[in-house]
C-alpha angles and dihedrals in degrees: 000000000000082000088057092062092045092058089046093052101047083049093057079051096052099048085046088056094054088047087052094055094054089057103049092054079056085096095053095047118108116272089009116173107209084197085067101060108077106193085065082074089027111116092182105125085233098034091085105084114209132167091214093045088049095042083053098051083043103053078037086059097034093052087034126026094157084075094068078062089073084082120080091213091056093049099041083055099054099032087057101044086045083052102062099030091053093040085058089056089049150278126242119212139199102258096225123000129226113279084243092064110117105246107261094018088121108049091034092069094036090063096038083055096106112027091055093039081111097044097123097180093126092068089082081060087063102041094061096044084050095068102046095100108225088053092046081058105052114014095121087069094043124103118222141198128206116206117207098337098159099191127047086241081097104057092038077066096056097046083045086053095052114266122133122251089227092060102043130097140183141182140189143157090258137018151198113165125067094241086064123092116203107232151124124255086224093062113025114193097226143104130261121265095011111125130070096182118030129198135212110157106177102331112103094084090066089068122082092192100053097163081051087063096035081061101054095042089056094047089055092039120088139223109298092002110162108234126201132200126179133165151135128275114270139173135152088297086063108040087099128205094256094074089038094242095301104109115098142219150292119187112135148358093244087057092056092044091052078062092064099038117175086008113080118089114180118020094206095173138009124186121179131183138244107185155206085063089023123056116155127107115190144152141184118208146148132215150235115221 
């Protein structure tokens, strides 16, 4: 299916290109007036219509399609129509969550499955991982973990950022795509000491039992993984009625890093929030193990 939009959209290119040609033989038709062609005064970076530049970008696509998914347009497109092709075919479950599952936790994102396919939040995650030099280097070696993505959008980011598909994992309580484990936070199947980047983007509230999960994460981490946690402001106003009052908090990095005490090496990013204009919770460590 992901191979389907990657043919559609080299073909748009394809068809652009020949359009392109035509233009640029404007200037040696009869009677041509070079005043009229206004890419020739057009600064624009794309603006400037060449057949090398387009069969370049054509033979780059065709060797490497993962690289279209460096635009969040590109990724939000494909991540929603998978979504609701793949829902249709049928969705697994875990077939009883943790006890530390916040109630409705479950159901809630199954049903946000769709409508937030295209949520690409997670792509502020990336950016800053990214820039943290020994990943940038080798990320393409490095096996990662993502924690509760619900959508594929997320590991669409990290295959746009440079990590490999055979190295990338990913596990929810639910799932519909075939690069989803189904699987709890609580009790992670996987085995010890096999990440080197892990992933939480705005799930650890749905845990009452956050020390349980910082746990886990730090018994399938190993030494030196990068962990990231990211999330949105929360306190007693905002534990809503759909998950009956059981869902916890998020209120500072300090906070997330208290999760992981005596274990945590290198502190790369903090973000903390000042709402109510500004909402997001998030840190970048690594650990000693």
């Amino acid at each position: 299916m992901f191979n389907y939009y990657v043919k559609r959209i080299i073909l748009a290119l394809i068809l652009w290109s020949k359009r392109l040609v035509y233009i640029l033989l404007l200037p040696f038709r009869e009677n041509a007036s070079l005043s009229k062609i206004k890419w020739l005064n057009d600064m624009r970076p794309l603006s400037f219509p060449s057949p090398i530049m387009m069969t370049i970008i054509w033979w780059k696509l065709r060797s490497d399609p993962n690289c279209m998914l460096q635009v969040s347009e590109i990724r939000e497109i494909v991540a929603r129509y998978r979504a609701e092709f793949l829902i249709r075919k049928g969705v697994s479950k875990v077939n009883k969550p943790h006890n530390s599952v916040a109630k409705n936790t479950l159901e809630y994102n199954l049903t946000a499955a769709i409508s937030s396919s295209s949520l690409d939040r997670p792509q502020i995650m990336f950016g800053v991982v990214s820039g943290i030099e020994r990943v940038n280097k080798n990320r393409a070696e490095m096996d990662v973990l993502s924690i509760g993505p619900r959508s594929e959008i997320e590991i669409f980011g990290l295959l746009g950022a440079g990590f490999r598909m055979e190295r990338i994992k990913a596990v929810d309580l639910f799932s519909y795509s075939p690069y989803v484990d189904t699987g709890d936070m609580h009790q992670l199947p996987y085995l010890d000491s096999s990440f080197d980047i892990i992933f939480l983007g705005w799930v650890m509230s749905y845990s009452r039992d956050q020390k349980g999960v910082a746990d886990e994460i730090f018994r399938i981490a190993r030494n030196n993984a990068v962990i990231v946690l990211a999330g949105d402001y929360s306190d007693d106003s905002r534990n809503g009625l759909i998950f009956d009052n059981t869902t916890s908090h998020m209120q500072s990095v300090d906070q997330l890093l208290s999760l992981f005490d005596g274990r945590v090496k290198n502190v790369y990013f903090r973000h903390n929030p000042s709402p109510p204009d500004i909402s997001m919770v998030m840190t970048v460590f690594d650990i000693n193990k």
